[in-house]
Each structure stands twice: as C-alpha cells, then as structure tokens.
C-alpha positions as CSV (number, residue, x, y, z in Angstrom):
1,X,121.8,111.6,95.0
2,X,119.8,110.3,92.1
3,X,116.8,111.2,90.3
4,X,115.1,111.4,86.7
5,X,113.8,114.3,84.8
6,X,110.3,113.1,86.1
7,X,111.6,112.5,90.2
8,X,113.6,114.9,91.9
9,X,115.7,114.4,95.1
10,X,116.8,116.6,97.5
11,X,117.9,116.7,101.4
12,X,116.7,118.9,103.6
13,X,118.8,117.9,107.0
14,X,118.5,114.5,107.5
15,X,115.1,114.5,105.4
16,X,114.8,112.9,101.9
17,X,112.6,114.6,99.9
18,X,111.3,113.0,96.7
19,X,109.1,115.1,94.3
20,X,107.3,113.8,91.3
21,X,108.3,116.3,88.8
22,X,106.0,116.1,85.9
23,X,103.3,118.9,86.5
24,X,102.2,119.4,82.9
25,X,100.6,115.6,83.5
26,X,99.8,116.4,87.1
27,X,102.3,114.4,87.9
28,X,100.9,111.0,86.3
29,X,103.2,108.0,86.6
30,X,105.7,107.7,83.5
31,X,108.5,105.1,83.3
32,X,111.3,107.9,84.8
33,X,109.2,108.5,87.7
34,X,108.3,105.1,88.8
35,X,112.1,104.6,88.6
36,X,113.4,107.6,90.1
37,X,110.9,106.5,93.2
38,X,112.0,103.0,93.7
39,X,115.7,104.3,93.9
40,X,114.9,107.5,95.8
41,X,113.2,104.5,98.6
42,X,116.8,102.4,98.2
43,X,118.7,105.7,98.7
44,X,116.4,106.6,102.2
45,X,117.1,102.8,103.2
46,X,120.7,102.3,102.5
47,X,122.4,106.1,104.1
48,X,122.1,105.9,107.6
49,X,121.7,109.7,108.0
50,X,118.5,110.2,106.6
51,X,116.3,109.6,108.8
52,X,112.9,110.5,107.4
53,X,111.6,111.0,103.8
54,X,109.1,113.3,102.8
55,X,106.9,112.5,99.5
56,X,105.4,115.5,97.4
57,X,104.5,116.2,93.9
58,X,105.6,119.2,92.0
59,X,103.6,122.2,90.8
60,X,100.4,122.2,93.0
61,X,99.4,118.5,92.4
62,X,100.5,115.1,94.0
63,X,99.7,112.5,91.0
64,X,96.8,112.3,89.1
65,X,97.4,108.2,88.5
66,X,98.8,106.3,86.2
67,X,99.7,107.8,82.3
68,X,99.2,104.3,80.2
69,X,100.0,106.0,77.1
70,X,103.6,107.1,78.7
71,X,103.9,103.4,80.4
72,X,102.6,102.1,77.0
73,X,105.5,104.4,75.2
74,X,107.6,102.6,72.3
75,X,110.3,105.0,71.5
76,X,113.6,105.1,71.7
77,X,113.4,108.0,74.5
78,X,113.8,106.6,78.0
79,X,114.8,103.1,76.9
80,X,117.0,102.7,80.1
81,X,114.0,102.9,82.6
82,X,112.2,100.7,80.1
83,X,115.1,98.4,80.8
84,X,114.8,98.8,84.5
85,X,111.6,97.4,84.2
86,X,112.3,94.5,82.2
87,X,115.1,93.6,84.4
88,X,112.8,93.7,87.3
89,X,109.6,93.2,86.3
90,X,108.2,93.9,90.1
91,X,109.9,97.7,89.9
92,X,106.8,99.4,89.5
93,X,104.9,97.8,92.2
94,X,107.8,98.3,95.3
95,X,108.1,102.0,93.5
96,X,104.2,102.3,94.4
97,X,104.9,101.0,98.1
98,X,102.8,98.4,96.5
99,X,105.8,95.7,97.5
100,X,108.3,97.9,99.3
101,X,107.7,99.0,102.9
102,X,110.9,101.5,103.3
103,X,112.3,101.7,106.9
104,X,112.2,105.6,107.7
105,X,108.4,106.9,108.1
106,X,107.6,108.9,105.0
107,X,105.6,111.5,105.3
108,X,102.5,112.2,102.0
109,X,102.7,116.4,101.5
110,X,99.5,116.6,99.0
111,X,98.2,119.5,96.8
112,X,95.8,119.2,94.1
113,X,94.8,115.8,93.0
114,X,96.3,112.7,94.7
115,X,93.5,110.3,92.9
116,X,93.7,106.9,91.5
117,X,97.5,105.8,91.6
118,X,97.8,108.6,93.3
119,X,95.7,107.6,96.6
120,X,97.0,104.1,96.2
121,X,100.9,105.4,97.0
122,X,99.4,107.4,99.5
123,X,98.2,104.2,101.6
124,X,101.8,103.2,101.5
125,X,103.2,106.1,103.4
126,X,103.0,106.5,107.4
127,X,101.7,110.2,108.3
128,X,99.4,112.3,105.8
129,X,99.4,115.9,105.3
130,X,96.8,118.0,102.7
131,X,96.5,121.2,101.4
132,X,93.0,122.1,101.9
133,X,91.8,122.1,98.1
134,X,93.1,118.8,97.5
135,X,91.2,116.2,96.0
136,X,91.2,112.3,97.1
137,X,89.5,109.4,95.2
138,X,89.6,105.8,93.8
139,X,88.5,106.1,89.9
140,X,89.1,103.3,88.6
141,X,85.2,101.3,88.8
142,X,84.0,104.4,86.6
143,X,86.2,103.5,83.8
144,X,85.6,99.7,84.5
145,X,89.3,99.4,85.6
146,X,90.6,97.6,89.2
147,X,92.5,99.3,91.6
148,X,95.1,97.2,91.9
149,X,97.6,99.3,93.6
150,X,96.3,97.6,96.9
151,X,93.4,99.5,97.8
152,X,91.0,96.6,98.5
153,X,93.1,95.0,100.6
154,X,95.0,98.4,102.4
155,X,92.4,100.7,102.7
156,X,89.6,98.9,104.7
157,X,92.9,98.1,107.3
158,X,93.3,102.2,107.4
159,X,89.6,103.6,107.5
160,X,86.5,102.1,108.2
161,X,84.8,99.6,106.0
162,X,82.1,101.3,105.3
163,X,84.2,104.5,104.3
164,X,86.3,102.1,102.6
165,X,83.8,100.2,100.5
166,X,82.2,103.6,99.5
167,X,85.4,105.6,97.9
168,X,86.0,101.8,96.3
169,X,82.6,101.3,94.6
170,X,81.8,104.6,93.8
171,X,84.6,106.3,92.4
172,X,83.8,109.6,93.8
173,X,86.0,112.3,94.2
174,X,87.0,113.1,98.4
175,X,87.6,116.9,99.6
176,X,91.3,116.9,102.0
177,X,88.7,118.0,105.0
178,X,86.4,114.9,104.0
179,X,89.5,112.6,103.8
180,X,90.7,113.4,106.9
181,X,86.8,113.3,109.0
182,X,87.4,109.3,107.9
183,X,90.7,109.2,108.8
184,X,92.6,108.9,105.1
185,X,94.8,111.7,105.9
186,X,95.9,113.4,109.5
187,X,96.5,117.4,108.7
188,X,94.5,119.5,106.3
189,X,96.5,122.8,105.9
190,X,96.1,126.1,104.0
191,X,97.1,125.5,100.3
192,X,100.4,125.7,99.3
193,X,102.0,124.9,103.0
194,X,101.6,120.8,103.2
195,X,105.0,120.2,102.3
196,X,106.1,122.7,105.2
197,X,104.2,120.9,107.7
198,X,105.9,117.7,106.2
199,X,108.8,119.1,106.9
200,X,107.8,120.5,110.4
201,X,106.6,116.7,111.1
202,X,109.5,115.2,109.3
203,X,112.1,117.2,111.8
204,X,110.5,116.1,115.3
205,X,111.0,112.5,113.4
206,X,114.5,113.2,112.9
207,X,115.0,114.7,116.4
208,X,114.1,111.3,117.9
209,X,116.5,108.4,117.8
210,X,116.6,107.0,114.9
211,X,116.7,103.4,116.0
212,X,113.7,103.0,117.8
213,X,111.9,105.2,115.6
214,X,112.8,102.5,112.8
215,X,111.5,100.0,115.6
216,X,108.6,101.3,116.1
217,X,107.2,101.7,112.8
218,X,108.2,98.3,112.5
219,X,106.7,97.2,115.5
220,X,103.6,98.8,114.2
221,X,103.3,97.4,110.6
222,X,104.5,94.0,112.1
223,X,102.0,93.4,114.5
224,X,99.0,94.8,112.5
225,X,97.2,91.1,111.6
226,X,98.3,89.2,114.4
227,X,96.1,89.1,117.7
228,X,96.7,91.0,120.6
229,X,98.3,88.1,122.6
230,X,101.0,87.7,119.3
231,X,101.2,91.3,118.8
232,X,102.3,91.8,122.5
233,X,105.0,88.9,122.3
234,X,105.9,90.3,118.9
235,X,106.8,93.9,120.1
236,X,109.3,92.6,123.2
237,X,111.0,90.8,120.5
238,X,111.1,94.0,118.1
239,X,111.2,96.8,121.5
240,X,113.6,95.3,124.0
241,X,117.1,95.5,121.8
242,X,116.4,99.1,121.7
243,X,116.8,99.4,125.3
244,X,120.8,98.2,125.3
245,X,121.7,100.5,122.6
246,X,124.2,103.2,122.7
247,X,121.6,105.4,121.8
248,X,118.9,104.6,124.3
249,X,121.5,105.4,126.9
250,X,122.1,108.8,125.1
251,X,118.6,109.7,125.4
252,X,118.5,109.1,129.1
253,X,121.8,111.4,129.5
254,X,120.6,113.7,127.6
255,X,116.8,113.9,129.6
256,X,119.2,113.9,133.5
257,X,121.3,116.9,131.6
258,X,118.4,118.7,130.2
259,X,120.0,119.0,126.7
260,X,119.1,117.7,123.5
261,X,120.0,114.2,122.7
262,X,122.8,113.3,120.0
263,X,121.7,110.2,118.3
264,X,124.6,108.3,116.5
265,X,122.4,104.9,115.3
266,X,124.4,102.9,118.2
C-alpha cells in the first residue's frame, strides 16, 4: 500500500481510503500529496478487491487549494516527487481527477474547507458527503487567478448554470447546507461524522457486484454529452455483457435463496 508523508492509505474492507495528511496547511496541495493521490487512484484501479475508494482530508479540513510556495519549492527535500512530475508532466492534473477518471466510485467525505483546488477535486468524485460547518467555494477570480482545475467546463454539467456561473464569478464562500440546496454535494451531516457516512455509502457500494457497478458509472460518465438516442445505443453496448457474467448469475441465486450475494468479478 503506498502513500507519502502528505497522503495516507488505508483499507477499510474492500474500501480504499485516501486522506490528505497535511492539516497544519489545511491540507493544501504539496508535491507528496499530489503524488501520493495519483498512485493511491492506480492502486484502487489495478487490485481487483477494492471496490470503492473513499477521499477525505485529515484533521477537520478537506483542502484549502493549491500551496504554490510548496509546488514552487527548490530544495533538495522531496526531490523524488519533483521527479515524478518531470517525468510526467500531466501527474498533477490525473492526481486532481482533472485527467484521470478512476473506475471504482469515490466517495468526497468533507470537513472544514474544501475551496479552490479543493472544490475542483471534489467535481471529480461520484457521491458527496459534508460535515455541516464545511465551507465550499471557487476563489480564484478574487485573486485574479483561473480555475483551471476544470470548473468552467465540469461544474455547469453538475449544478445549474446559473448556480454555476455565480460560485465562478464571484468567488464567494458556500455553507455544506447551501452546497447541497444546488446540488454540489448529496449529504450534509453532523460535524465530524462525513467520513462515517462515506464509509456507510462506500459499503452498500461494495455489497453490490462489482462489475456492473464499474458499468454503470461508466455507463453514466459515458453517455453524459451524447443525445438521448446515442446514449440509449451507448448503454446496451456498455449494460448487456453484464448480464452473461458469472456474477450476474450469482446475484439471481442469491435473490431465489434469500442470501447475500458473493461477488467474485466473473
């Protein structure tokens, strides 16, 4: 299991859970953590029993946003991940879920401030939880800055346009029960307890088979632009293999025998 001194990885069943670990920055994006995430994403894709992640942020906050004076760093200290980055130049952007789309649903548990950066990663992932204090927000028009994290072009796909344009060209800071009135986030919780409804969320995941869940989100992400004639033609070619697999078969067992269904990926 991998991991920096800024990203933490740990399994909780067959749930990945990756943790930015920098709470003295509010969890602002150094070089380690922007490294530790795009490998904690590869681990959840390449082992075949995780079947769900969960994404968090250490010590009551989710991330604050980018540090530029850690990205900007010139010491020796860390000059591995700054080799990571040189070597692929795009590692920042797929550790963002800027250019990486991983193929278990991740699941955002956010306290504090998820603003900035922060609210960017948060468009990548699939199902949202808050803890009621937390705060939301796009910053970067008051400091004359773009949000290039994909905002402009994911966010008015997520909420509507009008809520969209408003957190874009104002910069103002969005309470967890505001966020989720326009549909930015799907649970507001009592503080302290997102990460154990992402948990909760992440084990009826898991309890499902794991192949057509992977379908599914698929299915979803696929079919998102194209029209509803396309989208329909697009899902029998994504949905029907599902149906002849060895686990699609257990599932109907399993619902005849009034057990629980053992899903082996088959």
């Amino acid at each position: 299991m991998g991991g920096t001194e800024h990203l933490t990885v740990q399994r909780e069943g067959a749930t990945l859970v990756l943790t930015l670990n920098r709470p003295e920055a509010k969890n602002a994006l150094s070089i380690a953590m922007l490294v530790g995430l795009y490998d904690g994403w590869l681990e959840a894709d390449e082992d075949e029993s995780v079947r769900s992640i969960v994404f968090t942020g250490a010590g009551g906050s989710f991330c604050a946003g980018m540090d530029l004076k850690a990205l900007a760093g010139k010491d020796m200290e860390g000059q591995q991940y700054r080799d990571r980055l040189k070597a692929d130049p795009d590692l920042h952007w797929k550790a963002m879920l800027r250019h990486h789309r991983p193929r278990k649903p991740v699941i955002a548990a956010v306290e504090g401030y998820c603003v900035a950066g922060g609210t960017e990663m948060l468009q990548g992932t699939d199902i949202r939880v808050a803890g009621e204090s937390a705060t939301f927000g796009l910053f970067e028009v008051k400091r004359g800055l773009f949000p290039i994290g994909g905002s402009t072009v994911r966010l008015p796909r997520q909420i509507p346009r009008t809520h969209a344009l408003e957190m874009l060209l104002t910069g103002r800071p969005y309470s967890a029960r505001e966020a989720a009135d326009i549909g930015l986030i799907g649970h507001v919780v009592p503080d302290g307890t997102a990460l154990e409804k992402a948990l909760e969320i992440a084990e009826r995941v898991n309890a499902c088979g794991p192949l057509a869940v992977e379908a599914v989100k698929a299915s979803v992400y696929e079919t998102a632009e194209l029209t509803e004639t396309e989208g329909l033609a697009a899902e029998l070619v994504r949905g029907w293999p599902v149906f002849d697999t060895a686990d699609a078969k257990e599932g109907a067992r399993a619902f005849a025998e009034k057990r629980a269904p053992v899903y082996r990926r088959e």
